[in-house]
Backbone as CSV, one residue per row, in Angstrom:
resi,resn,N_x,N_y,N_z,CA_x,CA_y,CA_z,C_x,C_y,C_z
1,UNK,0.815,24.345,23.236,1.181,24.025,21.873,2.598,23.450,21.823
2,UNK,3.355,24.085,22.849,4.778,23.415,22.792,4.643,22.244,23.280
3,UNK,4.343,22.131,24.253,3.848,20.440,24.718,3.820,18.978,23.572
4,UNK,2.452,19.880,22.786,2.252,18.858,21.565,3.232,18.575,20.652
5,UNK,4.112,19.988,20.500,4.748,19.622,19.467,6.058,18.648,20.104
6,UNK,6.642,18.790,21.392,7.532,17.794,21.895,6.897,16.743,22.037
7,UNK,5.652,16.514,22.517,5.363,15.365,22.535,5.524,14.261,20.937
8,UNK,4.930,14.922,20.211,4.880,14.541,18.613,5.877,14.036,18.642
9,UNK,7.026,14.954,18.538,8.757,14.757,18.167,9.179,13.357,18.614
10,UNK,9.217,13.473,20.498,9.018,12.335,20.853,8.628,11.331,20.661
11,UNK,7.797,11.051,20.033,7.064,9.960,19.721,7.206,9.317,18.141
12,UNK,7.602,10.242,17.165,8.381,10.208,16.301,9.495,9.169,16.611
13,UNK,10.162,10.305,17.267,11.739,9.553,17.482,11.765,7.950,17.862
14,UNK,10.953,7.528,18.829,10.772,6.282,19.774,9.885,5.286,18.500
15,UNK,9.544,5.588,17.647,8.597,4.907,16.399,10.127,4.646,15.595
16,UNK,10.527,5.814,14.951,11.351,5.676,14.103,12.804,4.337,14.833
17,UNK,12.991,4.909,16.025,13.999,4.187,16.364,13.322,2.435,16.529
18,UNK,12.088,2.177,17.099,11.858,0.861,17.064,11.516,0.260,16.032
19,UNK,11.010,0.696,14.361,10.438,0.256,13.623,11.717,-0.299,12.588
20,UNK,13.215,-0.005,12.811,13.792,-0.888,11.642,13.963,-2.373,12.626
21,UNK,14.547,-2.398,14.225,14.665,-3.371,15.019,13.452,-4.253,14.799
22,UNK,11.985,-4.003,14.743,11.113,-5.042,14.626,11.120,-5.186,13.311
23,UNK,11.045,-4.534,12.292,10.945,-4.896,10.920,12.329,-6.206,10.896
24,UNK,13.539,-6.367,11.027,14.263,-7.121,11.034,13.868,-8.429,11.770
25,UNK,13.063,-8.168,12.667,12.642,-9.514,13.583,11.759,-9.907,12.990
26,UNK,10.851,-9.215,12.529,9.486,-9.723,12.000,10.003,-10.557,10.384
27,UNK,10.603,-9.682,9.591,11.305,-10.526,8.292,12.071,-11.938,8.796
28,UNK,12.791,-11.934,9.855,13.355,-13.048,10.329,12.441,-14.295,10.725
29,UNK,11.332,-13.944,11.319,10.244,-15.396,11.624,9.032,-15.422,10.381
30,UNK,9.073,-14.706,9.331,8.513,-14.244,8.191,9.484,-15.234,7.182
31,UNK,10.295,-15.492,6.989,11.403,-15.945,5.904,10.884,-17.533,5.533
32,UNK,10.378,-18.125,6.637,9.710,-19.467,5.725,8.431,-19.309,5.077
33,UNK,7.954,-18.193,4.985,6.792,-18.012,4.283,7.429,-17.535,2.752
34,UNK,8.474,-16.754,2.816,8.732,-16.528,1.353,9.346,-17.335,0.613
35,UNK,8.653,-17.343,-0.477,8.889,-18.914,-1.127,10.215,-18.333,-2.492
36,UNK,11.689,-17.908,-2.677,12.228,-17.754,-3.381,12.692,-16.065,-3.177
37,UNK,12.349,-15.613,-1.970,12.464,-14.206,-2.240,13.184,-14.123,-0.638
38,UNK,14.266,-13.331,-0.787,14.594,-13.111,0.661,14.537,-11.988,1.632
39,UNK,14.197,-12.225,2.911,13.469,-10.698,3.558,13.884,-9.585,3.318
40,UNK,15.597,-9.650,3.095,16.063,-8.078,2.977,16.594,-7.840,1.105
41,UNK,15.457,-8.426,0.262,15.607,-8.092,-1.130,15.291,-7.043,-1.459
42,UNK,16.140,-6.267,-1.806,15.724,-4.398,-2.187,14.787,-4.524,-3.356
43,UNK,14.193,-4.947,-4.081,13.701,-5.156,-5.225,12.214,-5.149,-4.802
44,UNK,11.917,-6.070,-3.438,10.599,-6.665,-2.887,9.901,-5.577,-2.008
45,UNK,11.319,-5.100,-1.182,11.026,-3.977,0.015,10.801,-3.088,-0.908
46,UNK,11.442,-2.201,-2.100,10.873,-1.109,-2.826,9.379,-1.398,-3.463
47,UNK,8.981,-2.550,-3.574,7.960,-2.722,-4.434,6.458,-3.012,-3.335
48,UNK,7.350,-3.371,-2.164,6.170,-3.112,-1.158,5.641,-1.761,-0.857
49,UNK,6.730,-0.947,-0.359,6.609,0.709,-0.193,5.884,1.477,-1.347
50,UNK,6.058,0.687,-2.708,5.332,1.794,-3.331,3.814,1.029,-3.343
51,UNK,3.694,-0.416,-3.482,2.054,-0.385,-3.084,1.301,-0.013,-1.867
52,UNK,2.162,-0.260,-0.790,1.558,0.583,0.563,1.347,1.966,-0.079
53,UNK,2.359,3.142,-0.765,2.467,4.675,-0.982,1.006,4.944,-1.971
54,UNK,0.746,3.657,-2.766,-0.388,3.577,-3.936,-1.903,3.564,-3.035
55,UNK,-1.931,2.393,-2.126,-2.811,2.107,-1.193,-3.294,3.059,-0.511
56,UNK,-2.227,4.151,0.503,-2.718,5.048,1.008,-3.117,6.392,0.687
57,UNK,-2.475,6.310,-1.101,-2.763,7.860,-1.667,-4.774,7.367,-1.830
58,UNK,-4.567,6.568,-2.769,-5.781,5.833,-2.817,-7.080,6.119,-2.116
59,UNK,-6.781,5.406,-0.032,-7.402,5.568,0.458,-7.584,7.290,0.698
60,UNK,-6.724,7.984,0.546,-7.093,9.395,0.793,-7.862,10.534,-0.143
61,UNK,-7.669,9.781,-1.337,-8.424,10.432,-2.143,-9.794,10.552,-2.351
62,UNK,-10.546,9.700,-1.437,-12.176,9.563,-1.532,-12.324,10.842,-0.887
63,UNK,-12.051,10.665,0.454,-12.267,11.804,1.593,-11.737,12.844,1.049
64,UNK,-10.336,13.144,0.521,-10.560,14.527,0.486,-10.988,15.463,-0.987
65,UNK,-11.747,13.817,-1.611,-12.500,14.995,-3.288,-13.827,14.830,-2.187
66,UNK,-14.326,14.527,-1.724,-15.457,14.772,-0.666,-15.573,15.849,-0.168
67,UNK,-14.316,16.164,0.781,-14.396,17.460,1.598,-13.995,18.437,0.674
68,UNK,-13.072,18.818,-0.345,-12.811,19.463,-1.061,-14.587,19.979,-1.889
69,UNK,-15.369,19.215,-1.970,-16.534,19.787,-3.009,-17.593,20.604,-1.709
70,UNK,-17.085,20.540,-0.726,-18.093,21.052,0.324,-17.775,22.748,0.614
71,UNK,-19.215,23.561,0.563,-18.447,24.968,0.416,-17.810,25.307,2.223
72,UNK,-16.755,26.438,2.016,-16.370,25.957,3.544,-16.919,27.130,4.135
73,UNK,-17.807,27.805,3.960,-18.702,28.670,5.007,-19.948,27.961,5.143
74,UNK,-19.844,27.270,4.224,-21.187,26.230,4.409,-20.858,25.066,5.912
75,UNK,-19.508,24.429,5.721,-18.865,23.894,6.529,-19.108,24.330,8.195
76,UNK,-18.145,25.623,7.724,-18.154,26.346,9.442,-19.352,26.567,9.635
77,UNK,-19.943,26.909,9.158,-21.828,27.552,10.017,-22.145,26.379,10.356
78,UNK,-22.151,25.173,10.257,-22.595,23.864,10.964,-22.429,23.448,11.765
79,UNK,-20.857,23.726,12.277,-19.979,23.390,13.163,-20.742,23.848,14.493
C-alpha cells in the first residue's frame, strides 16, 4: 500500500511539474490559430477550466446516479 501511495505522489509530482512547461509550448505553436485572443489571456484560460470543470462534472454524473440507484448488497453478492 505504501508503494502505491509513493508511486501516486510520484507521478503527481512529474505531471504537475511537466504540464505548465508543455501548456506554454503548446499555446506558443497554438497562437496563429487564435484569431484576437492571446494564449496567456486570463479571461480565456478561466473560461476554459470552467467548461472542462462543467464537462467532467457532467460526464460523471450519468455513472454515478447509475451506481448510486443500485442496492449495494445487491451489488456485492454478484461480485
Amino acid at each position: 500500500m505504501l508503494g502505491l501511495v509513493l508511486a501516486a505522489v510520484g507521478l503527481y509530482g512529474v505531471i504537475a511539474y511537466l504540464v505548465p512547461l508543455a501548456a506554454l509550448l503548446v499555446g506558443r505553436s497554438l497562437e496563429s490559430l487564435l484569431f484576437g485572443v492571446s494564449p496567456r489571456d486570463p479571461l480565456t484560460l478561466a473560461a476554459s477550466v470552467v467548461v472542462l470543470a462543467v464537462i467532467g462534472a457532467v460526464a460523471s454524473l450519468v455513472p454515478s446516479r447509475r451506481a448510486s440507484r443500485i442496492d449495494p448488497t445487491r451489488a456485492l453478492a454478484e461480485s
